[in-house]
N, C-alpha and C positions, 0 to 999 in steps of 0.2 A: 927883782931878784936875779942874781946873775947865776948860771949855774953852766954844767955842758949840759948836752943835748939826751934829750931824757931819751928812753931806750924802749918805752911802749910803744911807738911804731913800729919797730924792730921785732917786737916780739909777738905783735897783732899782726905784721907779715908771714912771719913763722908759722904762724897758727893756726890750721886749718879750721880746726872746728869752733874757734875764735870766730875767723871773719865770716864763717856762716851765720853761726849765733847772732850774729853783732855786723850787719853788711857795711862798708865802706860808706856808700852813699844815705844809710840813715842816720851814722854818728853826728854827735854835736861837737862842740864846745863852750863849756861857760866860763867868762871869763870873772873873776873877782876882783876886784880890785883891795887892798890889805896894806894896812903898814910894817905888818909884821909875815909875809909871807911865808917863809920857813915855817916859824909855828904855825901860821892855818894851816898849812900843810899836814905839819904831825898830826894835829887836833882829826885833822879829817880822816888821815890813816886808822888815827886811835880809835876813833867812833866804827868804821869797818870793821876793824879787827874784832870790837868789842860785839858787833852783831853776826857779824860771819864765822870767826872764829880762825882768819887770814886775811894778810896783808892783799889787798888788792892785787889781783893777778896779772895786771899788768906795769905795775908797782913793787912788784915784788922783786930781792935781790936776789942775784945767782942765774 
């Protein structure tokens, strides 16, 4: 998927009480592999949304 450069770094830097909560050196990554990435993507937002009741806050626009 080609896209620009997503902007949750950016706003996990900003964040104080982010990178407390959430240290640098315990974060992961998983990687999936999908032929339709885009949609897993919404899919996955939709299922947050749908248990939290917001967009992933590091996902989130604005």
């Amino acid at each position: 998927m080609k896209s620009t450069p997503h902007i949750c770094g950016r706003r996990y830097n900003k964040n104080a009480k982010i990178r407390e909560q959430f240290p640098f050196e315990d974060l992961f990554i998983q990687l999936i592999r999908d032929d339709s990435p885009e949609e897993l993507e919404r899919k996955l937002i939709d299922s947050y949304f749908d248990e939290f009741g917001e967009v992933p806050p590091l996902n989130a626009n604005g």
